[in-house]
N, C-alpha and C positions, 0 to 999 in steps of 0.2 A: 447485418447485411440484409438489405430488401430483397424481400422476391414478389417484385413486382412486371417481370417476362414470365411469359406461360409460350409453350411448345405446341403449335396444333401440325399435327403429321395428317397423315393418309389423305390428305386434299386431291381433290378433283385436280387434273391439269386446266379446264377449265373455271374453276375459282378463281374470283378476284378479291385484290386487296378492298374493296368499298364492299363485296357479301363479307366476307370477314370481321367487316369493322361496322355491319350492321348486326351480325351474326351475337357478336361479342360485346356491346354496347349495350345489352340491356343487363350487365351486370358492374356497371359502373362505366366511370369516363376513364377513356383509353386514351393514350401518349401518342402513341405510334401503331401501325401495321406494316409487315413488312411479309409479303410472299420471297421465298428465296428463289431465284433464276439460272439456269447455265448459263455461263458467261460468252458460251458461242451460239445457241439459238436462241438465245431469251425467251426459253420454255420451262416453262415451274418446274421446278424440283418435289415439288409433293407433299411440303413442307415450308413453315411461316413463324414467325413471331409474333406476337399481342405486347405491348407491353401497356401498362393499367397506371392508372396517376399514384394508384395507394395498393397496399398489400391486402386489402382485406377483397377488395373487389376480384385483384388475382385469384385470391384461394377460392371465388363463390364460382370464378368461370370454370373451375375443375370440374364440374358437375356437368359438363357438356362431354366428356369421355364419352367415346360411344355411340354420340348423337348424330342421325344420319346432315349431312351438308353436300349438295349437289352428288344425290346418291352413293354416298360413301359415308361408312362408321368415322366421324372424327378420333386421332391418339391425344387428348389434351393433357399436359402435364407442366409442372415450374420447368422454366428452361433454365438447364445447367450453369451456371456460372465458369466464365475459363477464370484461371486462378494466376495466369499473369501472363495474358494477352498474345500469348503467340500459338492458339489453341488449345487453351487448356494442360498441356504434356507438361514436364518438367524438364528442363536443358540445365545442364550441368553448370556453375557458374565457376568464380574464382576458388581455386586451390578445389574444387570436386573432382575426382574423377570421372574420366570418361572411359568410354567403354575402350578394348585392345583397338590399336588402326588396324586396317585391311591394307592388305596389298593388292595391287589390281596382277600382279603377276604371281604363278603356282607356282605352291611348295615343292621343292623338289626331296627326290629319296635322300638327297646326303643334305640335307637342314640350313642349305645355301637358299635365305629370301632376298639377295640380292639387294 
């Protein structure tokens, strides 16, 4: 598996996706920039993705942990991989179990869940 995504966290709300992609460009050629957004005020979340044409230039921009960017310590790390696209979790598939159901109505003293 490539790990060619790298995580940068503790971003300024003013940072932009083009300081980011000059920021990170002098450790090779990058794919993509993506600052992530709330989807109701399209204000940064505080947090981005890099991703790098190759893996080696990945692992060299790790050496930016730390590094101050529009006044703030950068969190630079490989970004997690989800392991089968519906976030990362695990959902129970054919013949698994799933956890007990819930009833939206309470137990009563004599063991009638209705």
């Amino acid at each position: 598996m490539s790990e060619t995504n790298v995580y940068v966290g503790n971003l300024s709300w003013n940072t932009t996706e083009e300081e980011l992609r000059v920021f990170f460009a002098a450790h090779g050629a990058l794919k993509s920039v993506r600052i992530v957004k709330d989807r109701e005020t399209s204000r940064s979340r505080g947090f981005g993705f890099i991703e790098f044409v190759n893996e080696d230039d990945a692992h060299k921009a790790l050496v930016e942990d730390g590094q101050p960017l529009g006044g703030r310590p950068l969190r630079v790390s490989l970004a997690a991989r989800q392991q089968n696209g519906n976030g990362g979790g695990h959902r129970p598939g054919n013949g698994e179990k799933r956890g007990p159901r819930r009833s939206s109505r309470p137990r009563t003293t004599y063991g009638d869940e209705g």
